[in-house]
N, C-alpha and C positions, 0 to 999 in steps of 0.2 A: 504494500500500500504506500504511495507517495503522498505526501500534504504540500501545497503549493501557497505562492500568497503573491500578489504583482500589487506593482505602484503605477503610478505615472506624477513623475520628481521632476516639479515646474523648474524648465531651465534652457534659455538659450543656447547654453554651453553643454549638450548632451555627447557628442562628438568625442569633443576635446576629455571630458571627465570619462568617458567610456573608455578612451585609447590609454590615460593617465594611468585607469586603475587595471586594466588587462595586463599591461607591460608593468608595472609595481607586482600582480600578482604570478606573473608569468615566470617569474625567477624559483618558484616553489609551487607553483601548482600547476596543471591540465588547462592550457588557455587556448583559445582559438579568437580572432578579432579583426576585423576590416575596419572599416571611418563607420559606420553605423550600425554594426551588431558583431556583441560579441558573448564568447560561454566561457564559465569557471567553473571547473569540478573542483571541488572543495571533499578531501576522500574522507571516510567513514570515521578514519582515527587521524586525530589532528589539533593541532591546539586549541582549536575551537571543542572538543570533548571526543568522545566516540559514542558513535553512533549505529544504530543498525546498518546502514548505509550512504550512501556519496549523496551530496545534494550540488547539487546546479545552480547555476546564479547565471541567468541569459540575461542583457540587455541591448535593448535595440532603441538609437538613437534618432528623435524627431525634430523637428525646425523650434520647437518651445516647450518638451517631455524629454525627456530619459526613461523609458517604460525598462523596467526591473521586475525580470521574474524569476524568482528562487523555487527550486523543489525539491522537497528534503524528504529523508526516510519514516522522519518523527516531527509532531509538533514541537517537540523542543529543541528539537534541531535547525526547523523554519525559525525560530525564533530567537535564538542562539545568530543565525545568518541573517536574520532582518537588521540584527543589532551591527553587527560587525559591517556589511554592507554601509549601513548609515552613517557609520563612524567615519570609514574611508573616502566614502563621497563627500563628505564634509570637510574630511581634510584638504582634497584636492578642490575644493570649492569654496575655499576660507574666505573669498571676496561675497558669496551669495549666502553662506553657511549664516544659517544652518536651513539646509535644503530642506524641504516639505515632502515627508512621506506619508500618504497616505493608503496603508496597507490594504490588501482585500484579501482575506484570506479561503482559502477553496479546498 
């Protein structure tokens, strides 16, 4: 069973903070990334805890969105990667930070 949760993270600058945080993540984890979409496997044990399973972190960049979509093995896993997610995009966003998520979870 996967748990999911997407945003849509009001910002101009969706592009730029997509490519920032793939290549920051890219050094230690599963990345894949173009100018407007990219994926993070985030694996099952990892300093974010352990987990039944690897969750994903897809974002796909819009003209005034950053659409973020996380799917984890566990709710607290989603939630564990909502948090860390929002941290990082904030840091690479310190001029807008702190960015507006507003979760849906599924």
């Amino acid at each position: 069973m996967r748990v999911t949760s997407i945003a849509a993270v009001p910002t101009s600058s969706g592009s730029r903070y997509l490519q920032q945080l793939c290549k920051h993540w890219s050094h230690n984890l599963e990345v894949a990334f173009i100018a407007d979409h990219g994926t993070i496997r985030f694996p099952a044990e990892g300093r974010a805890g352990t987990f039944p399973g690897d969750a994903l972190v897809t974002l796909d960049a819009k003209d005034d969105a950053l659409d973020v979509r996380i799917d984890a093995s566990v709710a607290e896993q989603r939630e564990v990667m909502k948090d860390v997610v929002a941290r990082h995009l904030d840091r690479f966003a310190f001029r807008e930070a702190p960015l507006t998520f507003d979760w849906k979870d599924g």
